[in-house]
Chimera marker file (.cmm) of the C-alpha trace (Angstrom):
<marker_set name="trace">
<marker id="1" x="-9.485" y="17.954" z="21.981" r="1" g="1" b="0" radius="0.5"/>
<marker id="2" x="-8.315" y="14.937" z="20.405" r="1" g="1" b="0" radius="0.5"/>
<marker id="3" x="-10.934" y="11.609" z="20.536" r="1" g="1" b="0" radius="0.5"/>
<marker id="4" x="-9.854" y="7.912" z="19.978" r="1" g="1" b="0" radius="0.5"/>
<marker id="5" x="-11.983" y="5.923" z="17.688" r="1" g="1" b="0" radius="0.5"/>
<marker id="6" x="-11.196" y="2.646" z="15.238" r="1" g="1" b="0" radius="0.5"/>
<marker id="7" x="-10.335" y="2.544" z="11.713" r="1" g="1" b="0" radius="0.5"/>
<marker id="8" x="-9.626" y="-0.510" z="9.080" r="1" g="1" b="0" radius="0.5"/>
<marker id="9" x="-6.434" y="-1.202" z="7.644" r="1" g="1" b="0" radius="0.5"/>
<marker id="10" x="-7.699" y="-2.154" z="4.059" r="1" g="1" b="0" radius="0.5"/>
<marker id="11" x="-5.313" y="-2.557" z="0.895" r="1" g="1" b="0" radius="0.5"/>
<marker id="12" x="-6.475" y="0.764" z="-0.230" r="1" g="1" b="0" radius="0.5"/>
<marker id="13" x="-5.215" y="2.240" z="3.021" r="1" g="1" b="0" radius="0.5"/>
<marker id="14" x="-6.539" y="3.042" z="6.716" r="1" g="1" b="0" radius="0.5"/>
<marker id="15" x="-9.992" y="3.355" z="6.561" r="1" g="1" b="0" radius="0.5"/>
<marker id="16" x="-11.619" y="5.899" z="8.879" r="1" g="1" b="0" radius="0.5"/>
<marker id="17" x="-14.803" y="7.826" z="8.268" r="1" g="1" b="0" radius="0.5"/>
<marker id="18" x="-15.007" y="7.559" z="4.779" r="1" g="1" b="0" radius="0.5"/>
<marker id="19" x="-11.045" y="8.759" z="3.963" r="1" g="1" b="0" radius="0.5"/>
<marker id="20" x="-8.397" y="6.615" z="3.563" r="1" g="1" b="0" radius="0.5"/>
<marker id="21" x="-5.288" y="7.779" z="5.162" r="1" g="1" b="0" radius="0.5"/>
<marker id="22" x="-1.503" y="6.422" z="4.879" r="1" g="1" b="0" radius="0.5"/>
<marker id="23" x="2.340" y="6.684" z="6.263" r="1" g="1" b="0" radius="0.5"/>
<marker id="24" x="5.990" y="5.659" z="5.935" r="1" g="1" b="0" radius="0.5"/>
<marker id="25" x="5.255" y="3.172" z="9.032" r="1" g="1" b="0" radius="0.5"/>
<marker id="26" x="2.335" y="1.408" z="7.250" r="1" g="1" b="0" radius="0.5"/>
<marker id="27" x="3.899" y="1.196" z="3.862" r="1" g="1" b="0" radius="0.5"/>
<marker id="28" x="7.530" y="-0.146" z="5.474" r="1" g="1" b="0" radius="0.5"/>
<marker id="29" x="6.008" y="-2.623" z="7.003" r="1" g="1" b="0" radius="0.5"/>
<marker id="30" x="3.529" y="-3.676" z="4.396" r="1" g="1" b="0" radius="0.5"/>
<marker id="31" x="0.564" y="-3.649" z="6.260" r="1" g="1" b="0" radius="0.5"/>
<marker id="32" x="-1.636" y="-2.494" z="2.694" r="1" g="1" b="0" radius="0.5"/>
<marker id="33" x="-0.679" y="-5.688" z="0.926" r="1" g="1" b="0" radius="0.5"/>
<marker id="34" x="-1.230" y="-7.933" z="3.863" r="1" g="1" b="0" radius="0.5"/>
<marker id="35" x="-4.829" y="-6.691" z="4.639" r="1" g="1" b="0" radius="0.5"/>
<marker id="36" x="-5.161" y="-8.207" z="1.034" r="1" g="1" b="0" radius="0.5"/>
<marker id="37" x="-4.824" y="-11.182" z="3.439" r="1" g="1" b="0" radius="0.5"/>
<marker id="38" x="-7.262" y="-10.194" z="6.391" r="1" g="1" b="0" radius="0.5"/>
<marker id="39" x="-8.773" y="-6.646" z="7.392" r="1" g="1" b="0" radius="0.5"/>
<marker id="40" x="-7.070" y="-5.079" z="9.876" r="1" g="1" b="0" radius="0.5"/>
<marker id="41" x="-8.458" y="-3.021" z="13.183" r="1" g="1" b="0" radius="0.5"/>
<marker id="42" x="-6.458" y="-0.262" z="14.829" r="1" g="1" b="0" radius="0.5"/>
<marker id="43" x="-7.151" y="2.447" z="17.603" r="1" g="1" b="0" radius="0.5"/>
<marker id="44" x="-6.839" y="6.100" z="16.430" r="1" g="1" b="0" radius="0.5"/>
<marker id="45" x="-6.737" y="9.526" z="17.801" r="1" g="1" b="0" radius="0.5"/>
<marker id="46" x="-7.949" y="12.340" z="15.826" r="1" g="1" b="0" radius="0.5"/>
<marker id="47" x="-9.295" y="16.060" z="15.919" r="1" g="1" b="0" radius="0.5"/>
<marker id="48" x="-12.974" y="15.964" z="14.855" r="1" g="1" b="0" radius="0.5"/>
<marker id="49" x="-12.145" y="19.658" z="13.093" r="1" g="1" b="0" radius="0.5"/>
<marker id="50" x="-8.973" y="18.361" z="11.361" r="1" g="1" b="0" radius="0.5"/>
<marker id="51" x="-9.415" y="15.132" z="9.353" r="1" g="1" b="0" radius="0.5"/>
<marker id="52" x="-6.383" y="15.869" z="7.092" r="1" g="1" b="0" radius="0.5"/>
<marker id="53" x="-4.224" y="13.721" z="10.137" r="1" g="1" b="0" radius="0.5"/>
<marker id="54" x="-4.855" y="10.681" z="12.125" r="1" g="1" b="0" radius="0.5"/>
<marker id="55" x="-2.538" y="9.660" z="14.767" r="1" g="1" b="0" radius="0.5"/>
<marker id="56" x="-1.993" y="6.079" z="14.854" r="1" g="1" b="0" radius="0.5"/>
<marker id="57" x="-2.157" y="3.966" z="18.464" r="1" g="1" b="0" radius="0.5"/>
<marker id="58" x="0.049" y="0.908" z="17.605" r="1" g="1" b="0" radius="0.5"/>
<marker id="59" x="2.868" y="-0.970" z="20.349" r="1" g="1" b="0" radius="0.5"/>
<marker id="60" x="3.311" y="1.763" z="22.369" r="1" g="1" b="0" radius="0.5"/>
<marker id="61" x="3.650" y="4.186" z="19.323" r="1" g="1" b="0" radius="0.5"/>
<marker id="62" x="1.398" y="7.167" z="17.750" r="1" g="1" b="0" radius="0.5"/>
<marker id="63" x="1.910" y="7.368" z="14.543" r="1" g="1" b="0" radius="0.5"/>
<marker id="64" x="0.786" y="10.413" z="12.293" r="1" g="1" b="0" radius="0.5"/>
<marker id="65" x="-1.234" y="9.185" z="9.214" r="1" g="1" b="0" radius="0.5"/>
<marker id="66" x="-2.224" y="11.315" z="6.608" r="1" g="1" b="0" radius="0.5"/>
<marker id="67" x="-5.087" y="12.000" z="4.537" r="1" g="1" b="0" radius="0.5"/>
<marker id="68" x="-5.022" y="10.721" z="0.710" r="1" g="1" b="0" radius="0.5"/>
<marker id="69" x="-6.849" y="12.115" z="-1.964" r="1" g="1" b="0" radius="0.5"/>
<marker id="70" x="-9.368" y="10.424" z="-3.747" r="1" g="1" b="0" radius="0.5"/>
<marker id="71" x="-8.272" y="9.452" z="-7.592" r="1" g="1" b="0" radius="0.5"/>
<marker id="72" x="-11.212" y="11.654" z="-8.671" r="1" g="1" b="0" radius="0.5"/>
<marker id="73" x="-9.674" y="14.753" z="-6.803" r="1" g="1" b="0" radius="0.5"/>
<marker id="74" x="-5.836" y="13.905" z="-8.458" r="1" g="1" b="0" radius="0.5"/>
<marker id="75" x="-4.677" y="16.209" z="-11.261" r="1" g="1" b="0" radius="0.5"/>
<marker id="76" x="-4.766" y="14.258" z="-14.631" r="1" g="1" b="0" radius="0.5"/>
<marker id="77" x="-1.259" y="14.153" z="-14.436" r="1" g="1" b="0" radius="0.5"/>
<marker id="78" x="-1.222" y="11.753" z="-11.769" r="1" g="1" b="0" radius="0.5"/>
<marker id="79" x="-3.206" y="9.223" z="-13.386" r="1" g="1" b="0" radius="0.5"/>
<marker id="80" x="-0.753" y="9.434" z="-16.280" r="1" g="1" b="0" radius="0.5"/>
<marker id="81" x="2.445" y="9.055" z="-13.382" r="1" g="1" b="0" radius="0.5"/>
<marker id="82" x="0.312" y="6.069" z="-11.289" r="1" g="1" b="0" radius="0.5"/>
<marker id="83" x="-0.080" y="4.149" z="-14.934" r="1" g="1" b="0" radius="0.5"/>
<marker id="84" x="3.888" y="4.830" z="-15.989" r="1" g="1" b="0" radius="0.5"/>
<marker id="85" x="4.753" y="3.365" z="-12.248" r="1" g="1" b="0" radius="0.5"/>
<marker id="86" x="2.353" y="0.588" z="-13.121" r="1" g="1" b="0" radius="0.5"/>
<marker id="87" x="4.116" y="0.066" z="-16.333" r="1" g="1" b="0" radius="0.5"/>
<marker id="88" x="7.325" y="0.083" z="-15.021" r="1" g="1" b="0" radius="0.5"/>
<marker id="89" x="6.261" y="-2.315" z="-12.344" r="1" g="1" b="0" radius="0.5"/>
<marker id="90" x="5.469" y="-4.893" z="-14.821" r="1" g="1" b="0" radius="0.5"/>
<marker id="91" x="8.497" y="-4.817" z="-16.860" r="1" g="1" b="0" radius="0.5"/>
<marker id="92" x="10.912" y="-5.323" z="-13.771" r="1" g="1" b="0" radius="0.5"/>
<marker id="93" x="8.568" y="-8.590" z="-12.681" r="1" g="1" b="0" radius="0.5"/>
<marker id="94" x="9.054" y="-9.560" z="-16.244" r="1" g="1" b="0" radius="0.5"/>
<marker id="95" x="12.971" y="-9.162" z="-15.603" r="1" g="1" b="0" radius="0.5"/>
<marker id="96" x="13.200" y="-10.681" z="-12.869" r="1" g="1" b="0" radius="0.5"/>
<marker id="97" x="11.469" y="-13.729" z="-14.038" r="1" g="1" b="0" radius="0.5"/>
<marker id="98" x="13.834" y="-13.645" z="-16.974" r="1" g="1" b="0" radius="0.5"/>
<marker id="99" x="16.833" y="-13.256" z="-14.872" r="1" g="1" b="0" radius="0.5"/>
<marker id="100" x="15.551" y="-16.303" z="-12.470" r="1" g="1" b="0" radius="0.5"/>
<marker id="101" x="15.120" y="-18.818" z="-15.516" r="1" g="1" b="0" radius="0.5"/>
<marker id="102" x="18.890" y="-18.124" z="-17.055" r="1" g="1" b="0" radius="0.5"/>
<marker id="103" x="19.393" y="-18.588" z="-13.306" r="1" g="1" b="0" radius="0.5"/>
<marker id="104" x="17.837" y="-22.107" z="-13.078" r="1" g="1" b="0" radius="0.5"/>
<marker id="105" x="19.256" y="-22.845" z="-15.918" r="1" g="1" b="0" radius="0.5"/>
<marker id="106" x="22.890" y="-22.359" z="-15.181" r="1" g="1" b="0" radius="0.5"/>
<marker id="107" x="22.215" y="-24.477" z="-12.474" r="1" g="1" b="0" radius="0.5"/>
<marker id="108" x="20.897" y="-27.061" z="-13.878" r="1" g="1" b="0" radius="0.5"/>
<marker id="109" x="17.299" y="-27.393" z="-13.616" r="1" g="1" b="0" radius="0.5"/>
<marker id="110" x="14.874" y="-28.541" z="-16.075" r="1" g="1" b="0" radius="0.5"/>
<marker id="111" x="12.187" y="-25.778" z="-17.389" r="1" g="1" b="0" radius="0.5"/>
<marker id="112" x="9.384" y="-26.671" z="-18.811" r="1" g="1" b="0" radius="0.5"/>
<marker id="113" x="8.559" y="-23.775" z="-21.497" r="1" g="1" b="0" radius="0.5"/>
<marker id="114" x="4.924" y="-23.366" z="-22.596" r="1" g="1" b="0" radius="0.5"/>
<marker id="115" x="3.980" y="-21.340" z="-25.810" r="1" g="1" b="0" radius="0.5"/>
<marker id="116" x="0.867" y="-19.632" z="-26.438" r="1" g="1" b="0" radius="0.5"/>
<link id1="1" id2="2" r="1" g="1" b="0" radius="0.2"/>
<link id1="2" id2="3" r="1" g="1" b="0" radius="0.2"/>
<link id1="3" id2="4" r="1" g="1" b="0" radius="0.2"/>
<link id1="4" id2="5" r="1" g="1" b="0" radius="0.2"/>
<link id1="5" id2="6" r="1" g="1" b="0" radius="0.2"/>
<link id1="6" id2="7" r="1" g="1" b="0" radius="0.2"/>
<link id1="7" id2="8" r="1" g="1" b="0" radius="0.2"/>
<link id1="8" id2="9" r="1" g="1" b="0" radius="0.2"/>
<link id1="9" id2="10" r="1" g="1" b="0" radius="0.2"/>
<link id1="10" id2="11" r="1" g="1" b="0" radius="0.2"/>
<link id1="11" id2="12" r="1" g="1" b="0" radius="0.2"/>
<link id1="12" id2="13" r="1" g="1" b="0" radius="0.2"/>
<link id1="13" id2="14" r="1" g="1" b="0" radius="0.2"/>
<link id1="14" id2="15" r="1" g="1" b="0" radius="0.2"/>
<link id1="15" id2="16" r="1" g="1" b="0" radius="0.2"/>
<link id1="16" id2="17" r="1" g="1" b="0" radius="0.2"/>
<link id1="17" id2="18" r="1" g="1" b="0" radius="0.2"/>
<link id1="18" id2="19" r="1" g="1" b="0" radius="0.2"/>
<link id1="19" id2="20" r="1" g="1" b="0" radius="0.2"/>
<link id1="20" id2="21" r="1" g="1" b="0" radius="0.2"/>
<link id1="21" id2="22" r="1" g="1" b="0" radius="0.2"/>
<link id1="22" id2="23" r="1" g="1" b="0" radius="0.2"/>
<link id1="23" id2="24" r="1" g="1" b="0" radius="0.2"/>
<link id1="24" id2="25" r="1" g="1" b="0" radius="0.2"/>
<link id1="25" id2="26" r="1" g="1" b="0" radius="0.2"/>
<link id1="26" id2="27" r="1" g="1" b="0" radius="0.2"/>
<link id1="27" id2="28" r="1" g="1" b="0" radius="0.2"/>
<link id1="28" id2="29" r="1" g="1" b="0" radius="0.2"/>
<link id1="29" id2="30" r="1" g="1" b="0" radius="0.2"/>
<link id1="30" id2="31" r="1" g="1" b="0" radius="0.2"/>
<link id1="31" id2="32" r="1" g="1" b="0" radius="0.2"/>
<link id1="32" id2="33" r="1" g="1" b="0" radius="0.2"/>
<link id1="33" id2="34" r="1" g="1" b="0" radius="0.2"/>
<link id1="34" id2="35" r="1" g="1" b="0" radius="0.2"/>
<link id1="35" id2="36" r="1" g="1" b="0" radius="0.2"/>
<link id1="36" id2="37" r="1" g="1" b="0" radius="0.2"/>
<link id1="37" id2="38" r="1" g="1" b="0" radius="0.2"/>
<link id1="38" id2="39" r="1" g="1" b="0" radius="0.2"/>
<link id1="39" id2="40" r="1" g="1" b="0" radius="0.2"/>
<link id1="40" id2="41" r="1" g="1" b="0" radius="0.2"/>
<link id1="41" id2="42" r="1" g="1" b="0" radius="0.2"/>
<link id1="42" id2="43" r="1" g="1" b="0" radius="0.2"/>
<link id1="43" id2="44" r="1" g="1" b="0" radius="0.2"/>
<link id1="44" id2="45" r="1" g="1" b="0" radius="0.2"/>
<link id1="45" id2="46" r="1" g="1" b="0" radius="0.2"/>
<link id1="46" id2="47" r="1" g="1" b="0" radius="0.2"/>
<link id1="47" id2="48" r="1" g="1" b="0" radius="0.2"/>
<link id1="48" id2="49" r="1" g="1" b="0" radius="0.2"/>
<link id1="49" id2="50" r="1" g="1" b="0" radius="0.2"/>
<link id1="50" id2="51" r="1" g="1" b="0" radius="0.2"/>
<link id1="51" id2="52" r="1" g="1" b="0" radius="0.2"/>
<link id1="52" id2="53" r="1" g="1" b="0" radius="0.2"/>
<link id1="53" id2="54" r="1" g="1" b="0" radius="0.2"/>
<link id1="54" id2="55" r="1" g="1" b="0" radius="0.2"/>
<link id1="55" id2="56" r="1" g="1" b="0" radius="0.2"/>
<link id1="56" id2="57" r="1" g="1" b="0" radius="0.2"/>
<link id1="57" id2="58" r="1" g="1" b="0" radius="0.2"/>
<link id1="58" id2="59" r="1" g="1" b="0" radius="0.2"/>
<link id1="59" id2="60" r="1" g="1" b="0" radius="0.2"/>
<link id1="60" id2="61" r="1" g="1" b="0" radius="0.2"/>
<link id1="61" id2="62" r="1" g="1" b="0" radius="0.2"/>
<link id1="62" id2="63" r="1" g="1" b="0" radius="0.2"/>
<link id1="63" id2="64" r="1" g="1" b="0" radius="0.2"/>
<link id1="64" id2="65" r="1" g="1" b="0" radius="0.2"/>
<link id1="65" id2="66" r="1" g="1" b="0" radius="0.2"/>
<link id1="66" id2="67" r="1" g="1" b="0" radius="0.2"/>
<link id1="67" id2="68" r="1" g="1" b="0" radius="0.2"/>
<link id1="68" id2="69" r="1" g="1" b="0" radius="0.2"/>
<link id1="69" id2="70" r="1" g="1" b="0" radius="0.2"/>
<link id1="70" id2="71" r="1" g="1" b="0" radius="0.2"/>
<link id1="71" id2="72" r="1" g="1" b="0" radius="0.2"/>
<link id1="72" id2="73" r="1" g="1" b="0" radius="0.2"/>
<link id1="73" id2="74" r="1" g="1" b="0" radius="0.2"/>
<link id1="74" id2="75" r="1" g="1" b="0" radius="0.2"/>
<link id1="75" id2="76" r="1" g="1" b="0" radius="0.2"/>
<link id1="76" id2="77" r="1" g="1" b="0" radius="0.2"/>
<link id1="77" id2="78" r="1" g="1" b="0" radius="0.2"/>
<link id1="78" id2="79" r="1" g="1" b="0" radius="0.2"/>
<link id1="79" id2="80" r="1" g="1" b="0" radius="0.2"/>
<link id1="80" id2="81" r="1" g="1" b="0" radius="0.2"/>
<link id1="81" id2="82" r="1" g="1" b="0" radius="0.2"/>
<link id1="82" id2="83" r="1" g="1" b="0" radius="0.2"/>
<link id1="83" id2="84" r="1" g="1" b="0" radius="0.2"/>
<link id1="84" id2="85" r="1" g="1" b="0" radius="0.2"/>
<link id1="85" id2="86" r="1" g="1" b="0" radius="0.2"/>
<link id1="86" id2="87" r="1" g="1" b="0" radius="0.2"/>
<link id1="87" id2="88" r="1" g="1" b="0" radius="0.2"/>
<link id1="88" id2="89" r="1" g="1" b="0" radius="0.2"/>
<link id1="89" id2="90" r="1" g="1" b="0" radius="0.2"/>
<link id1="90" id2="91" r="1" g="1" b="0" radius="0.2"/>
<link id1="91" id2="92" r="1" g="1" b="0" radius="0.2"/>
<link id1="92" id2="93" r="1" g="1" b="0" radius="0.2"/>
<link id1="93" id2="94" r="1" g="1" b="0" radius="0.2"/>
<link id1="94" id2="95" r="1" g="1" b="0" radius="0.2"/>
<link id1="95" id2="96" r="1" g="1" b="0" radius="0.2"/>
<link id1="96" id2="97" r="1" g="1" b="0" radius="0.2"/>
<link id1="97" id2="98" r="1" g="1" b="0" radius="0.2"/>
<link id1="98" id2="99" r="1" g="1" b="0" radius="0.2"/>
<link id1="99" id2="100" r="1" g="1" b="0" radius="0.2"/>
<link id1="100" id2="101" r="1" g="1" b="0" radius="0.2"/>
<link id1="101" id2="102" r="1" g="1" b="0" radius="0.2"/>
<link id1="102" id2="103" r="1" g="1" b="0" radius="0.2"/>
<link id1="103" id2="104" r="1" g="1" b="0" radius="0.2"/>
<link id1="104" id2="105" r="1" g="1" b="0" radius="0.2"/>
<link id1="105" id2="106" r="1" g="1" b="0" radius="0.2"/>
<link id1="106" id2="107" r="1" g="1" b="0" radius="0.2"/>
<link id1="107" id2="108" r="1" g="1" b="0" radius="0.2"/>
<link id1="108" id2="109" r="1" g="1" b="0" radius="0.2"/>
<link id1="109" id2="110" r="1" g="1" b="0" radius="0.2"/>
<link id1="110" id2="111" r="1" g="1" b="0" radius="0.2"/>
<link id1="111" id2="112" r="1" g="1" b="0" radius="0.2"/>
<link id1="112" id2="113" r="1" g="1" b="0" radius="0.2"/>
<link id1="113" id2="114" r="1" g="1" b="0" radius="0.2"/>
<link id1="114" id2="115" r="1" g="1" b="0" radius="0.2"/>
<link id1="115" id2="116" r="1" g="1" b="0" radius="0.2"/>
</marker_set>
């Protein structure tokens, strides 16, 4: 018999009992990077026996969330693939700021460049 309770939307992910939990409709619409912002409250249902899923009471919706694994419980490997999408991360912020600068200045705008 499923039970409603309240979990946190933090920017680690849904916070409930200890686990955080995730899901496609929480990640689309970035609900982890604006708890960054303010810590969010939502109403759950969820099988005391089974705490691998949460369902997910939001506008008229339930929304399966599911467990996550702790970063102590990830193969090794996955540290190694989390740091490589980290890496990657950086370099296309670092592009992008490159590609809006030649952008400004094709246009016309003054830059003020800064070394180190």
């Amino acid at each position: 018999m499923m039970k409603e309770g309240k979990a946190f939307v933090t920017p680690q992910g849904i916070l409930y009992m200890e686990n955080y939990y995730s899901c496609g409709y929480a990640l689309k619409n970035e609900w982890f990077l604006k708890a960054r912002e303010k810590i969010g409250l939502i109403t759950i249902l969820y099988e005391p026996n089974n705490p691998s899923v949460i369902l997910l009471v939001h506008e008229n919706q339930i929304i399966p969330a599911n467990l996550l694994l702790r970063s102590s419980e990830l193969p090794k490997e996955n540290h190694l693939y989390f740091r490589m999408i980290n890496y990657y991360k950086k370099l296309l912020a670092e592009k992008k700021k490159r590609q809006s600068t030649k952008s400004d200045l094709r246009k016309g705008k003054k830059i003020l460049i800064l070394k180190q």
